[in-house]
C-alpha positions in Angstrom: -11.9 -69.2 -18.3 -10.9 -70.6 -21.5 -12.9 -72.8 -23.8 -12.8 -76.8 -23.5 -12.3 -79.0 -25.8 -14.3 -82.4 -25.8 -11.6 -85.5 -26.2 -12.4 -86.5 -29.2 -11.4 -83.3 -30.8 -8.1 -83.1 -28.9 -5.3 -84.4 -31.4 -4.8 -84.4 -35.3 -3.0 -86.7 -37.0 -1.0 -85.4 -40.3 0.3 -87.8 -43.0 3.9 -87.7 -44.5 5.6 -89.0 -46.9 7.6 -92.3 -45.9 4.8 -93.8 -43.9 5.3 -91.0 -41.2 2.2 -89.5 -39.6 2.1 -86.5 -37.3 0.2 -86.9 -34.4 -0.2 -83.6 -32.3 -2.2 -81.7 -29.8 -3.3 -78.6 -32.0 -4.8 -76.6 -29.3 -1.1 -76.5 -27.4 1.6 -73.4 -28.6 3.7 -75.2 -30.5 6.7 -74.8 -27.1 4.7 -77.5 -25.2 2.8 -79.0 -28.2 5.0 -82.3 -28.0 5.1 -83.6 -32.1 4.8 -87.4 -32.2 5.6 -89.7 -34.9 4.0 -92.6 -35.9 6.1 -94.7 -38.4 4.4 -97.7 -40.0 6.2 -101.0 -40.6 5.4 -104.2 -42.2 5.7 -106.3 -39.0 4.8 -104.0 -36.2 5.0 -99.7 -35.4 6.8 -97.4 -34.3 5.5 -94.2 -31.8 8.0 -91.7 -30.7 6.8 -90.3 -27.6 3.6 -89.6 -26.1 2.2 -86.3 -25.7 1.2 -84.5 -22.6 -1.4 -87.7 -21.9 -4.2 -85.2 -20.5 -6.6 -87.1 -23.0 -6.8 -90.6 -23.5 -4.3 -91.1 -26.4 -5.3 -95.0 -28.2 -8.3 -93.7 -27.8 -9.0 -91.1 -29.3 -6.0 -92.0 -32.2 -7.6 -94.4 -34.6 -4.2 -95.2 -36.1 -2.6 -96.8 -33.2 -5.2 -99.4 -32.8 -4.9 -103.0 -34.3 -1.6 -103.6 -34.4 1.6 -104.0 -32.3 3.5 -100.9 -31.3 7.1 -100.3 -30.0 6.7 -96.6 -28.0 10.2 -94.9 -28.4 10.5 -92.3 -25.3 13.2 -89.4 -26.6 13.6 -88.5 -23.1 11.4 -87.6 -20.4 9.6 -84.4 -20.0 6.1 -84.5 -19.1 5.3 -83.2 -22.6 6.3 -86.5 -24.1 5.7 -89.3 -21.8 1.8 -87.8 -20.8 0.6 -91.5 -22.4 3.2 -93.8 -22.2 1.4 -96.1 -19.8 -1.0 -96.6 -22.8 1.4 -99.0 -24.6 2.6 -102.2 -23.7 6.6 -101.9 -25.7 8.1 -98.4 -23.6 12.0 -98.0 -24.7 13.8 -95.0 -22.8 17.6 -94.8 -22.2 18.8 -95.8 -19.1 19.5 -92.5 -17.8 15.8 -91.4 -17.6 14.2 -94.7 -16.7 13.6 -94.0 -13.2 12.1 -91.2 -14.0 9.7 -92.5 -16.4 9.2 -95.2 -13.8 7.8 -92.6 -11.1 7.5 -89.3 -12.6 8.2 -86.6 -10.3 7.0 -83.6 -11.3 10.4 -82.0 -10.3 12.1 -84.3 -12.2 9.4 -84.5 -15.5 9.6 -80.4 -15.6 5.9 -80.3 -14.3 6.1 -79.0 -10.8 6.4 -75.4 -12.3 3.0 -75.7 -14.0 1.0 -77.3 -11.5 0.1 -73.7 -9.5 -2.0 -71.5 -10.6 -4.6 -73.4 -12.5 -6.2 -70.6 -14.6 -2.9 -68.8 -15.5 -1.0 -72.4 -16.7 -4.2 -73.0 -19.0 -3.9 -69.4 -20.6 0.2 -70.6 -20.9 -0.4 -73.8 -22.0 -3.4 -74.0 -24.4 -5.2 -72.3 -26.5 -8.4 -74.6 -25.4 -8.0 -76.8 -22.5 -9.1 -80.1 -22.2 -12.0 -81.0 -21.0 -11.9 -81.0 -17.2 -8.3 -80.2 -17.2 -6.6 -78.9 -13.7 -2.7 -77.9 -13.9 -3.1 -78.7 -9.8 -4.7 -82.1 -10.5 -2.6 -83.5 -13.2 0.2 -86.3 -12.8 1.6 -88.2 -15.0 1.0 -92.2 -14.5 4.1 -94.7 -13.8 5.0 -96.3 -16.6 8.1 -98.4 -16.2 10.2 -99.3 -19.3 10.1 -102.6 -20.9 13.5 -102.0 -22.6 16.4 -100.2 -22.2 17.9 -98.6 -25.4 21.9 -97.9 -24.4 23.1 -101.2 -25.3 20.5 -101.6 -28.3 21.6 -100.3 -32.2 17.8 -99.3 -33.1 14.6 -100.5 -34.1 13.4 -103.1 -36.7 10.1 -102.9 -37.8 10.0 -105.6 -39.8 10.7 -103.9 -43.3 12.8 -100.8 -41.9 15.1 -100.2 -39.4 15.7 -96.8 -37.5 19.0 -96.4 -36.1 19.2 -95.5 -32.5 21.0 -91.9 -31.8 21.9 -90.9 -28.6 21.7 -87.4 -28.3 22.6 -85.9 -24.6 22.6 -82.1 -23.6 18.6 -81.1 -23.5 18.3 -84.4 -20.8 20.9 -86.7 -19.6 19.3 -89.8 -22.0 18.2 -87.9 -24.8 18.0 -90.1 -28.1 16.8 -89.8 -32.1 16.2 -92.2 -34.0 17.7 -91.5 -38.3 16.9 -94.5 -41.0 19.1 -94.9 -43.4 17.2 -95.7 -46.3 15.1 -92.6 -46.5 17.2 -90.5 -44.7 14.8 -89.4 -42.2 15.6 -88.1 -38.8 13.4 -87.6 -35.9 15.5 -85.4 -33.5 12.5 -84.9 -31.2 14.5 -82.4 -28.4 17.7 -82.2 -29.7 17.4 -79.8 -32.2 14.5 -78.0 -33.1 13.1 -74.8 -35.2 12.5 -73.2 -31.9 13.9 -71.9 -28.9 16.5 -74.5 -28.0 16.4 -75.7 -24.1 19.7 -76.5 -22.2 18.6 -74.6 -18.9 16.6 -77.9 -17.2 18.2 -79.2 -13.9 19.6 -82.0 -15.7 20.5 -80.3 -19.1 24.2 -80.5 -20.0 25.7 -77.7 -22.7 29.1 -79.8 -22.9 26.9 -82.5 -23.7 24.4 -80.8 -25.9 27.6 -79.1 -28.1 28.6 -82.5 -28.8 25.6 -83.5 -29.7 25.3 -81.0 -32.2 28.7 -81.9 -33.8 27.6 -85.4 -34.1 24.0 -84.2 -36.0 25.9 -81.7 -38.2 27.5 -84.5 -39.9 24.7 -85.9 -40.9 22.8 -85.0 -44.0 19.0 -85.8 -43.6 16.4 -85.7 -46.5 14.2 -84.1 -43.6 13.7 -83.6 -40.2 11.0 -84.3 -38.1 11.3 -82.9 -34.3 9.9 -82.8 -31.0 8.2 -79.3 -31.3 7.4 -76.8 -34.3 7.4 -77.5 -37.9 9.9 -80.3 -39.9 12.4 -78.9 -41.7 15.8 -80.0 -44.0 19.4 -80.4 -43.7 20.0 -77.0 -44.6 17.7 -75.6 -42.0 19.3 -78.1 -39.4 22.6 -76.8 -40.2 21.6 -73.3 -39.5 19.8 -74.3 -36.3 23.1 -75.9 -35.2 25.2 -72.8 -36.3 23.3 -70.8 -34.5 23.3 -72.8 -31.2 27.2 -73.3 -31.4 27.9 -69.3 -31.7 25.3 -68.6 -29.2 27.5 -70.5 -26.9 30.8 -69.4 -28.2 29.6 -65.9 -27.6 28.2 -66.6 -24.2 31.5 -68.2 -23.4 33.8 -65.3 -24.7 31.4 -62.4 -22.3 32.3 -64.7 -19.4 35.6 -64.6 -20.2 35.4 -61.0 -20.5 33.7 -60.3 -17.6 30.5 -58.9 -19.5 27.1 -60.1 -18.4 25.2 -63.4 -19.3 22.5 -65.1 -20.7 20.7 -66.7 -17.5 
Protein backbone atom coordinates (compact mmCIF):
# COMPACT_ATOMS: atom_id res chain seq x y z
CA UNK A 1 0.00 0.00 0.00
CA UNK A 2 1.24 3.30 -0.49
CA UNK A 3 1.83 5.96 2.10
CA UNK A 4 -1.03 8.70 2.99
CA UNK A 5 -0.89 11.87 3.22
CA UNK A 6 -2.79 13.86 6.04
CA UNK A 7 -4.96 16.92 4.26
CA UNK A 8 -3.33 19.46 5.32
CA UNK A 9 -0.16 18.52 3.54
CA UNK A 10 -1.97 17.72 0.30
CA UNK A 11 -1.36 20.89 -2.02
CA UNK A 12 1.43 23.61 -2.41
CA UNK A 13 0.89 26.84 -3.46
CA UNK A 14 3.90 28.55 -5.70
CA UNK A 15 4.09 32.27 -6.20
CA UNK A 16 4.71 34.04 -9.62
CA UNK A 17 5.31 36.96 -10.94
CA UNK A 18 2.18 38.97 -11.99
CA UNK A 19 0.08 38.18 -8.98
CA UNK A 20 -0.17 34.43 -10.29
CA UNK A 21 0.18 31.61 -7.74
CA UNK A 22 0.42 27.99 -8.45
CA UNK A 23 -1.60 25.88 -6.61
CA UNK A 24 -0.97 22.09 -7.15
CA UNK A 25 -1.26 18.54 -5.79
CA UNK A 26 2.61 17.65 -5.42
CA UNK A 27 2.11 14.12 -4.58
CA UNK A 28 0.27 13.53 -8.27
CA UNK A 29 2.69 12.72 -11.57
CA UNK A 30 2.59 15.74 -13.13
CA UNK A 31 -0.03 13.74 -16.22
CA UNK A 32 -2.98 13.94 -13.63
CA UNK A 33 -1.44 16.65 -11.29
CA UNK A 34 -4.11 19.28 -12.61
CA UNK A 35 -1.96 22.98 -12.21
CA UNK A 36 -4.26 25.72 -11.02
CA UNK A 37 -3.93 29.36 -11.10
CA UNK A 38 -4.83 31.71 -8.77
CA UNK A 39 -4.76 35.31 -10.15
CA UNK A 40 -5.25 38.20 -7.67
CA UNK A 41 -7.32 41.30 -8.59
CA UNK A 42 -8.05 44.52 -6.95
CA UNK A 43 -11.87 43.85 -6.73
CA UNK A 44 -12.32 40.17 -6.53
CA UNK A 45 -10.02 36.62 -7.88
CA UNK A 46 -9.67 34.62 -10.23
CA UNK A 47 -9.13 30.40 -9.87
CA UNK A 48 -8.73 28.46 -13.03
CA UNK A 49 -9.91 25.09 -12.24
CA UNK A 50 -10.08 22.92 -9.39
CA UNK A 51 -7.97 19.97 -8.99
CA UNK A 52 -8.92 16.43 -8.57
CA UNK A 53 -11.12 17.63 -5.17
CA UNK A 54 -10.07 14.34 -3.16
CA UNK A 55 -9.16 16.89 -0.26
CA UNK A 56 -11.02 19.71 0.82
CA UNK A 57 -9.64 22.51 -1.36
CA UNK A 58 -10.70 26.27 0.61
CA UNK A 59 -9.74 24.46 3.17
CA UNK A 60 -6.78 23.49 3.26
CA UNK A 61 -5.63 26.73 0.67
CA UNK A 62 -5.23 29.74 2.84
CA UNK A 63 -5.17 32.01 -0.18
CA UNK A 64 -8.62 31.44 -1.38
CA UNK A 65 -10.26 32.51 1.81
CA UNK A 66 -11.54 36.14 2.54
CA UNK A 67 -12.42 37.32 -0.53
CA UNK A 68 -14.72 36.86 -3.56
CA UNK A 69 -13.64 34.38 -6.28
CA UNK A 70 -14.81 33.81 -9.93
CA UNK A 71 -13.77 29.74 -10.50
CA UNK A 72 -12.85 29.60 -14.39
CA UNK A 73 -13.53 25.70 -15.39
CA UNK A 74 -11.06 25.14 -18.71
CA UNK A 75 -13.09 22.20 -19.43
CA UNK A 76 -14.20 19.30 -17.61
CA UNK A 77 -12.07 16.34 -16.71
CA UNK A 78 -12.30 15.09 -13.34
CA UNK A 79 -8.69 16.39 -12.83
CA UNK A 80 -9.91 19.91 -12.84
CA UNK A 81 -13.34 20.25 -11.64
CA UNK A 82 -12.56 17.66 -8.33
CA UNK A 83 -13.61 21.11 -6.11
CA UNK A 84 -15.69 23.15 -8.07
CA UNK A 85 -18.65 22.76 -5.78
CA UNK A 86 -16.36 24.66 -3.24
CA UNK A 87 -17.08 28.09 -4.90
CA UNK A 88 -19.94 30.03 -5.30
CA UNK A 89 -18.93 31.92 -9.14
CA UNK A 90 -18.39 28.35 -11.57
CA UNK A 91 -17.92 29.69 -15.38
CA UNK A 92 -17.67 26.61 -17.99
CA UNK A 93 -18.52 26.92 -21.69
CA UNK A 94 -21.72 25.76 -22.68
CA UNK A 95 -20.53 22.71 -24.28
CA UNK A 96 -19.43 21.05 -20.98
CA UNK A 97 -22.05 22.40 -18.61
CA UNK A 98 -24.08 19.42 -18.31
CA UNK A 99 -21.33 17.63 -17.52
CA UNK A 100 -20.10 19.68 -14.78
CA UNK A 101 -23.69 19.68 -13.71
CA UNK A 102 -23.73 15.76 -13.17
CA UNK A 103 -20.41 14.36 -13.64
CA UNK A 104 -20.47 11.06 -15.07
CA UNK A 105 -17.58 9.36 -14.70
CA UNK A 106 -17.76 8.24 -18.37
CA UNK A 107 -18.14 11.59 -19.43
CA UNK A 108 -15.45 13.31 -16.64
CA UNK A 109 -12.67 10.58 -17.89
CA UNK A 110 -13.01 8.81 -14.43
CA UNK A 111 -14.77 5.55 -15.00
CA UNK A 112 -11.34 4.12 -16.25
CA UNK A 113 -9.72 4.81 -12.77
CA UNK A 114 -12.41 3.80 -10.47
CA UNK A 115 -11.33 -0.24 -10.58
CA UNK A 116 -8.72 -1.54 -9.15
CA UNK A 117 -8.16 0.56 -6.04
CA UNK A 118 -4.58 -0.35 -5.19
CA UNK A 119 -3.19 -0.33 -8.87
CA UNK A 120 -5.01 3.39 -9.69
CA UNK A 121 -3.14 4.75 -6.40
CA UNK A 122 0.33 3.38 -7.52
CA UNK A 123 -0.92 5.23 -11.24
CA UNK A 124 -2.10 8.08 -9.78
CA UNK A 125 0.07 9.23 -6.72
CA UNK A 126 3.00 9.06 -5.36
CA UNK A 127 1.10 9.27 -1.74
CA UNK A 128 -2.55 9.01 -1.60
CA UNK A 129 -4.72 10.90 0.24
CA UNK A 130 -5.78 10.11 3.32
CA UNK A 131 -8.60 7.58 3.09
CA UNK A 132 -8.59 7.79 -0.65
CA UNK A 133 -10.59 4.86 -2.73
CA UNK A 134 -10.42 5.07 -6.74
CA UNK A 135 -13.84 2.80 -6.29
CA UNK A 136 -15.35 5.31 -3.78
CA UNK A 137 -14.57 8.58 -5.43
CA UNK A 138 -17.20 10.93 -7.35
CA UNK A 139 -16.99 13.99 -8.16
CA UNK A 140 -19.96 16.34 -6.57
CA UNK A 141 -22.54 18.34 -8.89
CA UNK A 142 -21.69 21.59 -9.29
CA UNK A 143 -23.87 23.37 -11.74
CA UNK A 144 -22.52 26.57 -13.50
CA UNK A 145 -23.48 29.93 -12.49
CA UNK A 146 -22.31 31.43 -15.90
CA UNK A 147 -21.85 30.45 -19.18
CA UNK A 148 -18.69 31.83 -20.87
CA UNK A 149 -19.59 31.46 -24.95
CA UNK A 150 -21.28 34.71 -25.23
CA UNK A 151 -18.90 36.44 -22.58
CA UNK A 152 -15.37 38.42 -23.88
CA UNK A 153 -13.48 37.53 -20.37
CA UNK A 154 -13.06 38.33 -16.97
CA UNK A 155 -12.65 41.63 -15.06
CA UNK A 156 -11.19 41.57 -11.94
CA UNK A 157 -11.44 44.82 -11.02
CA UNK A 158 -7.85 46.10 -12.09
CA UNK A 159 -7.16 43.44 -14.91
CA UNK A 160 -8.99 41.81 -17.41
CA UNK A 161 -8.27 38.26 -18.93
CA UNK A 162 -9.53 37.66 -22.21
CA UNK A 163 -11.66 34.64 -22.74
CA UNK A 164 -10.13 32.03 -25.48
CA UNK A 165 -11.93 29.36 -26.70
CA UNK A 166 -9.79 26.62 -27.43
CA UNK A 167 -11.71 23.29 -28.72
CA UNK A 168 -9.92 19.84 -29.79
CA UNK A 169 -8.73 18.30 -26.13
CA UNK A 170 -12.80 18.72 -25.13
CA UNK A 171 -15.58 20.10 -27.07
CA UNK A 172 -15.64 23.54 -24.68
CA UNK A 173 -12.23 23.89 -23.99
CA UNK A 174 -11.16 27.60 -23.19
CA UNK A 175 -7.83 29.83 -21.91
CA UNK A 176 -7.88 32.72 -20.67
CA UNK A 177 -4.54 35.46 -22.17
CA UNK A 178 -4.31 39.22 -20.58
CA UNK A 179 -3.19 41.61 -22.54
CA UNK A 180 -1.28 43.69 -20.44
CA UNK A 181 1.19 41.25 -19.17
CA UNK A 182 0.98 39.00 -21.80
CA UNK A 183 0.20 35.98 -19.80
CA UNK A 184 -1.58 32.97 -21.07
CA UNK A 185 -3.03 30.14 -19.14
CA UNK A 186 -3.74 27.41 -21.77
CA UNK A 187 -4.56 24.91 -19.11
CA UNK A 188 -5.32 21.68 -21.77
CA UNK A 189 -4.71 23.03 -24.86
CA UNK A 190 -1.23 23.01 -25.10
CA UNK A 191 1.03 21.65 -22.72
CA UNK A 192 4.94 20.54 -22.13
CA UNK A 193 3.64 17.06 -22.09
CA UNK A 194 2.03 14.46 -23.85
CA UNK A 195 -0.71 16.21 -25.68
CA UNK A 196 -4.40 14.41 -25.45
CA UNK A 197 -6.77 14.37 -28.49
CA UNK A 198 -7.82 10.61 -28.00
CA UNK A 199 -10.92 11.38 -25.30
CA UNK A 200 -14.54 10.39 -26.54
CA UNK A 201 -15.16 13.87 -27.12
CA UNK A 202 -11.73 15.12 -28.38
CA UNK A 203 -11.75 16.70 -31.85
CA UNK A 204 -8.15 16.82 -33.92
CA UNK A 205 -9.95 19.12 -36.65
CA UNK A 206 -10.78 21.12 -33.86
CA UNK A 207 -7.66 20.95 -31.75
CA UNK A 208 -5.36 21.88 -35.21
CA UNK A 209 -7.30 24.93 -35.33
CA UNK A 210 -6.83 25.61 -32.09
CA UNK A 211 -3.23 25.51 -32.43
CA UNK A 212 -3.15 27.92 -35.43
CA UNK A 213 -5.11 30.41 -33.43
CA UNK A 214 -2.40 30.07 -30.21
CA UNK A 215 0.57 30.15 -32.65
CA UNK A 216 -0.28 33.63 -33.45
CA UNK A 217 0.00 34.66 -30.29
CA UNK A 218 3.20 35.75 -28.59
CA UNK A 219 2.94 35.28 -24.72
CA UNK A 220 5.55 36.62 -22.19
CA UNK A 221 4.76 33.04 -20.61
CA UNK A 222 2.67 30.29 -20.33
CA UNK A 223 1.15 28.82 -17.60
CA UNK A 224 -0.77 25.31 -18.36
CA UNK A 225 -2.95 22.73 -17.12
CA UNK A 226 -0.17 20.12 -16.37
CA UNK A 227 3.79 20.13 -16.13
CA UNK A 228 6.03 23.13 -15.92
CA UNK A 229 5.25 26.92 -17.50
CA UNK A 230 7.09 27.70 -20.26
CA UNK A 231 7.56 30.70 -23.20
CA UNK A 232 6.52 31.55 -26.55
CA UNK A 233 9.28 29.93 -27.98
CA UNK A 234 8.67 26.63 -26.21
CA UNK A 235 4.91 27.06 -27.17
CA UNK A 236 5.82 27.34 -30.65
CA UNK A 237 7.76 24.22 -30.64
CA UNK A 238 4.98 22.40 -28.74
CA UNK A 239 2.65 23.48 -31.53
CA UNK A 240 5.18 22.40 -34.30
CA UNK A 241 5.40 19.38 -33.02
CA UNK A 242 1.65 18.60 -32.60
CA UNK A 243 0.88 19.90 -36.25
CA UNK A 244 3.67 17.40 -37.94
CA UNK A 245 2.65 14.68 -35.74
CA UNK A 246 -0.64 14.94 -37.43
CA UNK A 247 0.55 15.80 -40.86
CA UNK A 248 2.61 12.58 -40.64
CA UNK A 249 -0.14 10.49 -39.14
CA UNK A 250 -2.32 11.82 -41.99
CA UNK A 251 0.18 11.09 -44.90
CA UNK A 252 0.73 6.93 -43.41
CA UNK A 253 -3.06 6.79 -43.75
CA UNK A 254 -2.92 7.90 -46.92
CA UNK A 255 -0.35 5.56 -47.65
CA UNK A 256 -1.72 2.74 -46.31
CA UNK A 257 1.11 2.38 -43.58
CA UNK A 258 0.05 1.73 -39.95
CA UNK A 259 -1.20 4.32 -37.24
CA UNK A 260 -0.83 5.87 -34.17
CA UNK A 261 -4.01 4.46 -32.10
Amino acid sequence: MLAAVSPAQWYETIPFAEGVTLIHEPWMPGFFRCNMWHVRGRDRDLLIDTGLGAVGLRQHVALLGGRPIVCLLSHSHFDHIGSAHEFEERWIHSAEADILANPDPEKTLFAKYARDDEAIARQMFWRTPRGWRASAFRVPPAPATQLVDDVAGIDLGDRFLRLVPTPGHSPGHVALFEEKTGILFAQDAVYDGPLVDTCYHSDIGQYLATMALLDQCEPSIVHAGHFASFGAVRMHQLIAAYRTGKEDEARRRTSGAPTRD
